[in-house]
C-alpha positions in Angstrom: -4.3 -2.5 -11.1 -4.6 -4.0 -14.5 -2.3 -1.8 -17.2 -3.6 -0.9 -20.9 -1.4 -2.4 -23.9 -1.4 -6.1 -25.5 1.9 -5.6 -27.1 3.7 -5.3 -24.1 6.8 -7.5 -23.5 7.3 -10.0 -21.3 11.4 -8.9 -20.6 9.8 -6.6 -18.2 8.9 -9.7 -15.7 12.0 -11.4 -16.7 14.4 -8.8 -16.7 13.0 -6.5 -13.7 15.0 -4.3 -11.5 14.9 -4.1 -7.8 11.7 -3.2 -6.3 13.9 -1.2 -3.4 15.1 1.0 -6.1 13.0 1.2 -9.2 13.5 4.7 -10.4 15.1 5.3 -13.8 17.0 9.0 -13.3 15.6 11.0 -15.8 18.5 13.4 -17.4 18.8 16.1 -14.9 18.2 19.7 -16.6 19.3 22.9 -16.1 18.4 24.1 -11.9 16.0 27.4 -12.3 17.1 29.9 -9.4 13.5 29.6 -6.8 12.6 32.3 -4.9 12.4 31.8 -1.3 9.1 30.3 -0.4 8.6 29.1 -4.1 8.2 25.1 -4.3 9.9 22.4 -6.7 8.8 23.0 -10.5 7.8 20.4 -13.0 8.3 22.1 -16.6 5.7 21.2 -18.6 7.2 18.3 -21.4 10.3 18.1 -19.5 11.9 15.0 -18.8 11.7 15.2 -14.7 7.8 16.0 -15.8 7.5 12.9 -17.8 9.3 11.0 -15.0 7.3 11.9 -12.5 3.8 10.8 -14.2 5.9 7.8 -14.9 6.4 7.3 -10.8 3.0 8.0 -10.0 1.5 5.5 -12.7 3.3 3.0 -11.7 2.9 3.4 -7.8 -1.1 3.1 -7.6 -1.7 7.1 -8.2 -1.4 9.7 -6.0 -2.9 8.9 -2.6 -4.5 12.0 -1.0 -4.6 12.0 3.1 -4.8 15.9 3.9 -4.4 16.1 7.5 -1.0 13.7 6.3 -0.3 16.3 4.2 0.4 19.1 6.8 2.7 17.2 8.3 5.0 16.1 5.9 5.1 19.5 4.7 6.0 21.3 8.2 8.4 18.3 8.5 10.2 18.8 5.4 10.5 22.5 5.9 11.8 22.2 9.0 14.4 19.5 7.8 15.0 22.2 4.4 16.7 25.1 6.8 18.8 23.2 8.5 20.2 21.0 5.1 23.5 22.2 3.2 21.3 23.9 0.6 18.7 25.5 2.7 17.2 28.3 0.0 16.2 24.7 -1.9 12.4 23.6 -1.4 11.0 20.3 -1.5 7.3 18.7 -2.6 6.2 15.4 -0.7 4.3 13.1 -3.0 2.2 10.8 -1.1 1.9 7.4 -3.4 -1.1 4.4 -3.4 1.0 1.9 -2.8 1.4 -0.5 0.1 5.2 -1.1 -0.5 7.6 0.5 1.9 9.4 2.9 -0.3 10.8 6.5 -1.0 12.9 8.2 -3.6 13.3 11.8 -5.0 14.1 13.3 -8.1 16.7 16.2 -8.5 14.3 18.7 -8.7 13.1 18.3 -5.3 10.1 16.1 -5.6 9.5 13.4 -2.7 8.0 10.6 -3.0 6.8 8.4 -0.2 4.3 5.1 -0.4 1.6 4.8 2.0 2.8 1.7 3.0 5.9 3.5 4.3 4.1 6.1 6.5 2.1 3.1 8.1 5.2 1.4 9.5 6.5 4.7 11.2 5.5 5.3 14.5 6.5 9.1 15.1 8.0 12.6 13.9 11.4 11.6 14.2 11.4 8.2 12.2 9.4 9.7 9.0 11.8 13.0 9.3 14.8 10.6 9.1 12.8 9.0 5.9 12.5 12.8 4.6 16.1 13.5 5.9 17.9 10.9 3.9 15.7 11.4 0.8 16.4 15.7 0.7 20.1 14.2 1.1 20.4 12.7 -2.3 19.3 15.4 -3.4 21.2 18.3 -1.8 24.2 16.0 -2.6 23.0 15.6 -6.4 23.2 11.9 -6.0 21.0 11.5 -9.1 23.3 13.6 -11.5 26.1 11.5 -10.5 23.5 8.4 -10.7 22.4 9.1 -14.0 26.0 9.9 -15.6 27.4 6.1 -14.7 24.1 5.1 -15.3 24.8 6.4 -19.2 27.7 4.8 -19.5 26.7 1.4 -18.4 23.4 1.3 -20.8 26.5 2.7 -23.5 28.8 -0.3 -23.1 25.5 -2.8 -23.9 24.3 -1.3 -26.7 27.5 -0.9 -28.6 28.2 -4.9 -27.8 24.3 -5.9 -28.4 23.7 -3.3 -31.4 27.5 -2.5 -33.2 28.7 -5.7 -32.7 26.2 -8.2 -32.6 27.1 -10.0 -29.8 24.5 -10.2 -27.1 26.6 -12.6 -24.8 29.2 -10.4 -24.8 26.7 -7.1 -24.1 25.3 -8.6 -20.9 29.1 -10.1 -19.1 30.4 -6.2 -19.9 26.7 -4.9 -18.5 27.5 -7.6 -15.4 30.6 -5.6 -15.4 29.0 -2.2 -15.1 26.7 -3.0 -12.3 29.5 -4.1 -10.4 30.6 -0.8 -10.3 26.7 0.9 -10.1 25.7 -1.3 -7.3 29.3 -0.1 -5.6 28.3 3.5 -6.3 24.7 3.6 -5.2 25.2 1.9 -1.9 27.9 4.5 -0.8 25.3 6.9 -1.8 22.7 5.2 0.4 25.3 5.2 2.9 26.3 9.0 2.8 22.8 9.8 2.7 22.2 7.8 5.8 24.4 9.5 8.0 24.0 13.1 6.1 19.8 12.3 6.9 20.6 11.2 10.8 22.7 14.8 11.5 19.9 16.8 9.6 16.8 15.3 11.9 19.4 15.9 14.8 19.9 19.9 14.2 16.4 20.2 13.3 15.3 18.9 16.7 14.1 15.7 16.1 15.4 12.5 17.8 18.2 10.9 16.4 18.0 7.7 17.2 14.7 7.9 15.2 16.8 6.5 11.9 17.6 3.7 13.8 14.3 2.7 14.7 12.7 3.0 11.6 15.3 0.9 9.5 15.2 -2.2 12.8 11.2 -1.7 11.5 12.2 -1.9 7.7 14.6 -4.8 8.6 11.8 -6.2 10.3 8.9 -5.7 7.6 10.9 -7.0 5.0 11.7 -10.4 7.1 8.5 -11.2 7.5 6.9 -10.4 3.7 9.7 -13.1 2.6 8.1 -15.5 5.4 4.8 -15.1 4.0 5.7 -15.5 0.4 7.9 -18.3 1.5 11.0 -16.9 -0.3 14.2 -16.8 1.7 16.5 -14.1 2.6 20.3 -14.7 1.7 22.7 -13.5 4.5 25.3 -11.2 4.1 25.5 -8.4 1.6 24.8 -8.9 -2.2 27.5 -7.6 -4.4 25.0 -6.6 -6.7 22.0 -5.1 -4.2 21.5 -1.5 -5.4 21.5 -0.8 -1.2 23.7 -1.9 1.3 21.8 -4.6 3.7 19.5 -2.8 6.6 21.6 -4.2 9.6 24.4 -2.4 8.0 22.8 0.9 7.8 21.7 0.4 11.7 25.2 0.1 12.8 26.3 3.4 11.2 22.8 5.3 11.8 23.2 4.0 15.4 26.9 5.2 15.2 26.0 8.9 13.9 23.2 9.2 16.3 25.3 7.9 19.5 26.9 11.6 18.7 24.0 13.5 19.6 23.0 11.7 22.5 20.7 9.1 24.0 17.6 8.0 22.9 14.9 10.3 24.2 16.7 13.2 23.5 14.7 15.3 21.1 11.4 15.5 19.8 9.9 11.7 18.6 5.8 13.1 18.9 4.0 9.3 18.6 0.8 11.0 19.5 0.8 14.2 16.4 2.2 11.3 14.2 -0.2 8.4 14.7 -3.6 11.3 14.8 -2.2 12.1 11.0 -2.1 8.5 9.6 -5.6 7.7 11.7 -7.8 6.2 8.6 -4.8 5.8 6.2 -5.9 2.8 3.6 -3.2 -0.5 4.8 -2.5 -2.9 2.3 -3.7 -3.7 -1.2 -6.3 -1.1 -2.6 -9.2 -3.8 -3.5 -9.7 -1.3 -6.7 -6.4 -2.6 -8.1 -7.1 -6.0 -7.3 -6.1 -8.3 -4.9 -3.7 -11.3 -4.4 -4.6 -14.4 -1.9 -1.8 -16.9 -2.1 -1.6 -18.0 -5.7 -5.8 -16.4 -6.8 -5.4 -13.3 -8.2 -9.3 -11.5 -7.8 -10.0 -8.0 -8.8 -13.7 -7.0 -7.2 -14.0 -3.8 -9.7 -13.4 -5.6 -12.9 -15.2 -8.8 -11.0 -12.6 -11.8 -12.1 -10.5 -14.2 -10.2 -7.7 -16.5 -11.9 -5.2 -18.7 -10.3 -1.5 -19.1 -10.8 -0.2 -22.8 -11.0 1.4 -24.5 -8.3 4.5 -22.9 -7.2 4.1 -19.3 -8.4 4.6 -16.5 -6.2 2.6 -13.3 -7.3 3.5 -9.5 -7.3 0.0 -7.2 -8.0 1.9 -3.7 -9.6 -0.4 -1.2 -11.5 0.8 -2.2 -14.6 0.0 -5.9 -14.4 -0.1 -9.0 -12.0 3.3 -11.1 -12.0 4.2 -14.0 -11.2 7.7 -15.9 -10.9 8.4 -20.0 -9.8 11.2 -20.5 -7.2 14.5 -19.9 -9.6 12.7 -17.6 -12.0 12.3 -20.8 -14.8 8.5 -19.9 -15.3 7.3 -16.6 -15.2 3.1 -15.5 -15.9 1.7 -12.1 -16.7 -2.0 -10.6 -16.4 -2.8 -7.5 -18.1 -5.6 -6.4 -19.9 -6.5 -3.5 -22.9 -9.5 -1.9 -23.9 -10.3 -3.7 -27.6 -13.2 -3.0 -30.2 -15.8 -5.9 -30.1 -15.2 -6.5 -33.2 -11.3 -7.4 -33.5 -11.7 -11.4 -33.8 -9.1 -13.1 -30.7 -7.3 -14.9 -32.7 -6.3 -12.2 -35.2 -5.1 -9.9 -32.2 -3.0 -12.9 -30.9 -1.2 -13.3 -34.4 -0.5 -9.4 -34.6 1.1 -8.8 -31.2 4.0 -11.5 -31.4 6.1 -12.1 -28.2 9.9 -11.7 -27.7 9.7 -10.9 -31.5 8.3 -14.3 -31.5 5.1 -15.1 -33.5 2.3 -16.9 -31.9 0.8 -19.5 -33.7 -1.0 -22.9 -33.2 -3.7 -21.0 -32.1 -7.3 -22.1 -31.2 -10.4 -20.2 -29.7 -12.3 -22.0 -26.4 -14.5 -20.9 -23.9 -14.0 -19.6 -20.6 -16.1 -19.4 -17.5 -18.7 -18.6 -20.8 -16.6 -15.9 -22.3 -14.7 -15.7 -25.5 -11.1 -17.0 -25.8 -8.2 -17.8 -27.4 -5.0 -19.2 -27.3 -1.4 -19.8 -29.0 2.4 -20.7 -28.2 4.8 -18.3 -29.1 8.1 -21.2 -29.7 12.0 -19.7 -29.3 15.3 -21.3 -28.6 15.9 -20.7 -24.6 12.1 -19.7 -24.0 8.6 -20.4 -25.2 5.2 -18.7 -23.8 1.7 -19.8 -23.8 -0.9 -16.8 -24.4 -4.1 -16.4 -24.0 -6.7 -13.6 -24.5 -10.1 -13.6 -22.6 -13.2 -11.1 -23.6 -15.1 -9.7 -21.7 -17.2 -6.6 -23.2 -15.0 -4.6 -24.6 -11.9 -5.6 -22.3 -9.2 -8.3 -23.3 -7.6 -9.8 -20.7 -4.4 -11.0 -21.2 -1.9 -14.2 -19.9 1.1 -14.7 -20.7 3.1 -18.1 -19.6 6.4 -18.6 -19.8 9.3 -21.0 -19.4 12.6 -22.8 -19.9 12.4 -26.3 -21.1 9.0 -26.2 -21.5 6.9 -29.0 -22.5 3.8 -30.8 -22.6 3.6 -31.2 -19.0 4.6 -27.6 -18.1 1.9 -26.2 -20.6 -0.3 -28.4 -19.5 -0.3 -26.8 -15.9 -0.3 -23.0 -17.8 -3.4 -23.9 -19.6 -5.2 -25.2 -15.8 -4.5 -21.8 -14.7 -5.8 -20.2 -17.7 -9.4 -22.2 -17.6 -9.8 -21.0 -13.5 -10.2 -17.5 -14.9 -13.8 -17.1 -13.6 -16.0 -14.2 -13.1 -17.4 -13.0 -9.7 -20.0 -12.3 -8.5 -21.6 -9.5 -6.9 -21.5 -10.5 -3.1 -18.0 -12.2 -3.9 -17.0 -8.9 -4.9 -18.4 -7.0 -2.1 -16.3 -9.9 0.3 -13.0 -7.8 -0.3 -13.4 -4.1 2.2 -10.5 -2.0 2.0 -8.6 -1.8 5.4 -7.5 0.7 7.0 -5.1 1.9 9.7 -7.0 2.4 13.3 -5.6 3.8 16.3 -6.9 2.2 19.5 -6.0 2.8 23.2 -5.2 -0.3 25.5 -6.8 -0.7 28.6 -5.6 -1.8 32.0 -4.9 -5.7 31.5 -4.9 -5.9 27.5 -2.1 -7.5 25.7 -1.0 -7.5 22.2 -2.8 -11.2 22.0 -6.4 -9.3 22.7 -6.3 -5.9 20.5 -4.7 -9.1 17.1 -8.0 -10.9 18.1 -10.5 -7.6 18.6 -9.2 -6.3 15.2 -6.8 -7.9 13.3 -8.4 -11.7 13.1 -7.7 -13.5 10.0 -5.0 -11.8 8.6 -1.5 -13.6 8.0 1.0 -13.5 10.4 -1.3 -10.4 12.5 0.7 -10.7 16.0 3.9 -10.3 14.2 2.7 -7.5 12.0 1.2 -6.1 15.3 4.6 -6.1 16.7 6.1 -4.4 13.3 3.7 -1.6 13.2 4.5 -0.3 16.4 7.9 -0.7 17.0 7.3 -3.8 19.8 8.6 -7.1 20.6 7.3 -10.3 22.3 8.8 -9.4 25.5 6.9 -5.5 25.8 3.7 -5.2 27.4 1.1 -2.6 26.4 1.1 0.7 28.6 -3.1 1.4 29.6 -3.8 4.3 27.9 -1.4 4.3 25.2 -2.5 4.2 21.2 -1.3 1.6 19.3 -1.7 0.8 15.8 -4.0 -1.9 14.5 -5.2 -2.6 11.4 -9.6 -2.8 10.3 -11.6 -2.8 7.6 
């Protein structure tokens, strides 16, 4: 999805957290005594309030999947009377998004993507999810989150703004995420094992954690393989999590305790029946991205990125990054009256506190442009504005050591931005999750072909979804996940 506001910055793409973690912890305010039976409140103008519409912007909308619904919510109260702080009630907040996430705020609010809930493959993994979610928050991880949070930002803005002194602002912010990144992954740790005794006492299978992080493991593997980026071993001082075969060994280790796999309830059948027709993938209504072409059949316009750009749709804008983060691109767009000349709105809305100039107007694809460099000491950004109606689209370049030849290749990209047409537009069907049975002979090789043709890397992603490997053979009978338009 395409975000609203030409005066956005760029440091956004440049300076971006980690996509496994992206919440900012809103200051956590004064707990209201709930009744029992009473749910999580949002005060109107409060920040968890503000932070919340701030999550569900940002990841696609709420997405709404009744029958989905139900059984979160019998899950989580189930999980709820058997936590430390059982009188405490929790809201599940299904997201539009097809990244495998979840996070909560103090208040009790849970948020899961829908891209999550597709990789689980029964009761027990999405209760661990749940689990180790309600855990951060029975264990008011995100008032102790916040606090060293505070003190971090504090130490950068007294260097940055009191003394002046930007370089030394970011080594003593280096310095604080040390100790953050320390802090956060013993809280991912705690709430790992605190989430694997919970689903345990509530009933559920244990060993259901450890399933679901081999499948995140997994998942995450193969997204690098498709966007060609590779995976540094070991763990990264600085990753806000500790690394997924890490959490396996001491999920596996807490769930040893309660017995053998098999022991407790892990309902494949109740689980797959409430994700039957759940959208899979990119929501074609926020745009779509196919390799380096970015195309959006609502607003009907394709553009693509120059060589060697990897691209990340989010519903504020389209990003893009090269190999070593030297050149970075941006697509948004804004609603603008017709009557606001390009190259005037360029020359108000400068860049990095950067003004735009040597700008010219051009054509593209037969609509209205304009363009202009925006020059600075370490980087320099090529932008241009395209109109269509009474919508400005907006790309932003940028890049170290640029030159002649490197702006050449922004302004390629910028004249592929073409319109589509109607049956192009039509050529992009949402897809779904289907539930199929195998039948007596079938392998994995026959439902990929019947279903899943076409897509990248489908027998692996076949394999992901439903918790197989190359060696397991399908059982006649037995639903298995697929994914159709």
């Amino acid at each position: 999805m395409l975000a609203p506001g030409l005066a956005c910055a760029l440091v956004g793409l440049l300076l971006g957290g980690c996509f496994t973690d992206p919440l900012s912890v809103p200051p956590v305010e004064p707990r209201k005594v709930q009744l029992p039976g009473s749910g999580p409140k949002l005060e109107p103008g409060s920040a968890l309030e503000r932070e919340h519409k701030r999550l569900v912007a940002s990841f696609g909308g709420e997405y709404r999947a009744p029958k989905t619904q139900v059984l979160l919510n019998a899950i989580a109260d189930r999980l709820r009377l058997v936590s430390d702080r059982p009188n405490e009630h929790f809201r599940i907040v299904v997201l539009n998004s097809p990244s495998i996430n979840a996070f909560a705020l103090p208040n009790g609010y849970v948020y899961l993507t829908r891209g999550l809930l597709a990789l689980s493959n029964d009761t027990a993994e999405i209760a661990s999810v749940i689990a180790h979610e309600i855990a951060h928050v029975t264990a008011r991880h995100a008032l102790a989150r916040a606090e060293l949070d505070a003190r971090s930002n504090l130490v950068s803005r007294v260097q940055t703004e009191v003394l002046e002194n930007p370089g030394a602002g970011e080594f003593l912010r280096g310095q604080s995420r040390l100790t953050l990144a320390g802090f956060s992954r013993q809280q991912e740790i705690d709430a790992d094992e605190m989430g694997v005794r919970s689903i345990a006492k509530a009933g559920f299978e244990a060993h259901g954690a450890t399933r679901f992080l081999i499948a995140l493991d997994r998942s995450g593997r193969m997204r690098e393989a498709i966007g060609n980026r590779g995976r540094e071993e070991g763990n990264d001082i600085l990753a806000t999590h500790p690394t997924t075969p890490e959490r396996i060994q001491r999920a596996l280790a807490v769930a040893r305790q309660y017995g053998a796999p098999g022991v407790g309830e892990a309902d494949r059948g109740k689980w797959l029946q409430a994700i039957e027709g759940m959208a899979f993938g990119e929501d074609p209504s926020q745009g779509v991205v196919r390799g380096r072409t970015f195309l959006h059949p609502r607003l009907k316009f394709a553009v693509e990125a120059p060589e060697g750009f990897v691209l990340e749709n989010t519903p504020q804008a389209v990003l893009g990054v090269t190999a070593g983060a030297r050149e970075a691109l941006r697509l948004d767009s804004s609603r603008v009256e017709a009557a606001k000349p390009l190259p005037a709105l360029i020359a108000q809305n400068p860049i990095e506190n950067l003004p735009v100039g040597e700008i010219t107007e051009l054509t593209l694809d037969g609509l209205p442009a304009a363009t202009g460099i925006a020059r600075g000491q370490d980087w320099s950004f090529r932008v241009v504005l395209i109109r269509s109606g009474d919508t400005v689209f907006r790309l932003i370049y940028a890049a170290q050591n640029f030159s002649a030849a490197i702006d050449e290749r922004f302004l390629a990209s910028a004249r592929s931005f073409r319109r589509l047409g109607e049956e192009e537009a039509r050529a992009f069907p949402a897809e779904r999750v289907r539930i199929v049975q195998a039948r007596a002979g079938e392998r994995p090789e026959d439902l990929v072909a019947a279903h899943m043709s076409g897509q990248p890397q489908a027998l692996e992603r076949f394999y992901i979804l439903n918790g197989l490997g190359p060696e397991d053979q399908l059982a006649p009978g037995t639903s298995y996940k697929v994914v159709a338009g």
